[in-house]
C-alpha positions in Angstrom: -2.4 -7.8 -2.8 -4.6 -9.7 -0.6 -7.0 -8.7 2.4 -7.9 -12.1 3.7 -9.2 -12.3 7.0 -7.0 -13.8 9.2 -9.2 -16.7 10.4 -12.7 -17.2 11.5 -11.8 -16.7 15.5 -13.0 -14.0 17.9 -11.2 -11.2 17.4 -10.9 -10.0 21.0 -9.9 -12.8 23.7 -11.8 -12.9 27.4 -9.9 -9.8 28.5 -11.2 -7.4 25.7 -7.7 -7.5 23.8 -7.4 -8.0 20.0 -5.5 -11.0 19.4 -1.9 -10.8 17.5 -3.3 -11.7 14.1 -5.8 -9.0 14.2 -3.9 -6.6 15.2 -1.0 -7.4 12.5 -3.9 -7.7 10.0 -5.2 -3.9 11.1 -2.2 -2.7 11.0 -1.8 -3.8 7.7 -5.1 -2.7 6.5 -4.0 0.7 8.1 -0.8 1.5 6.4 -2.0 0.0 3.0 -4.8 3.0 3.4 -2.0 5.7 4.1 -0.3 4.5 1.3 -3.0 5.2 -1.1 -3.4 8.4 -0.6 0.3 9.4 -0.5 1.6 12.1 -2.4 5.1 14.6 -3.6 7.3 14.8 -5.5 8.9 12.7 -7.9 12.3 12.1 -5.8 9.9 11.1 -3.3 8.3 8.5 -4.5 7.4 5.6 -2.0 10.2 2.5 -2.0 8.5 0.3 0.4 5.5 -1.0 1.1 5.1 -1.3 -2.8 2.6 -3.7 -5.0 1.6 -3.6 -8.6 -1.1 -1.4 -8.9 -0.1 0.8 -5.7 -1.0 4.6 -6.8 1.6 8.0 -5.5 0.2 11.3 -6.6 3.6 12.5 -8.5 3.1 16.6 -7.4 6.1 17.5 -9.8 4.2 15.6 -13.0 0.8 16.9 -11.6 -0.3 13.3 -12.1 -0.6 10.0 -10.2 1.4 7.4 -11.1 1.3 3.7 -10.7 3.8 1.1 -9.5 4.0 -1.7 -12.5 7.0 -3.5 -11.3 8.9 -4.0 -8.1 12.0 -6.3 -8.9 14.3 -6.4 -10.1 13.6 -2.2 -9.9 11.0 -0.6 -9.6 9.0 1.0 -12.4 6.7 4.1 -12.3 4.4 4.4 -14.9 1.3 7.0 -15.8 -2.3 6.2 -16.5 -1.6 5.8 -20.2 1.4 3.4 -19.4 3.9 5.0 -19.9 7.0 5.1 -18.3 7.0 7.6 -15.7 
């Protein structure tokens, strides 16, 4: 998962408006922070907006869990890796 800036260009143009990239890039910065701190149950676990490493507070295991693969399924697993 990457965070790069979009570019090195104002952000808002001459009217006071963010420009497309910024806003994409906020609104990306924006869900990636909801997704973070996302939690319920296990048949609720997240299927998009998924990445290695991406954390879901599992309320049925009363643990948080951790995405370690996305394709060709997805895989859950706990702090001490396993399978979850």
């Amino acid at each position: 998962m990457s965070f790069d800036f979009p570019s090195n260009d104002p952000v808002l143009d001459s009217e006071g408006r963010a420009f497309r990239t910024y806003l994409q890039w906020f609104n990306w910065l924006h869900l990636t922070a909801q997704a973070i701190r996302q939690s319920g149950p296990t048949a609720e676990r997240p299927t998009n907006l998924l990445w290695v490493g991406r954390p879901f507070y599992d309320t049925t295991l009363n643990k948080p869990v951790y995405v370690s693969q996305v394709r060709p399924t997805i895989v859950w697993r706990d702090a001490a890796g396993v399978v979850a």
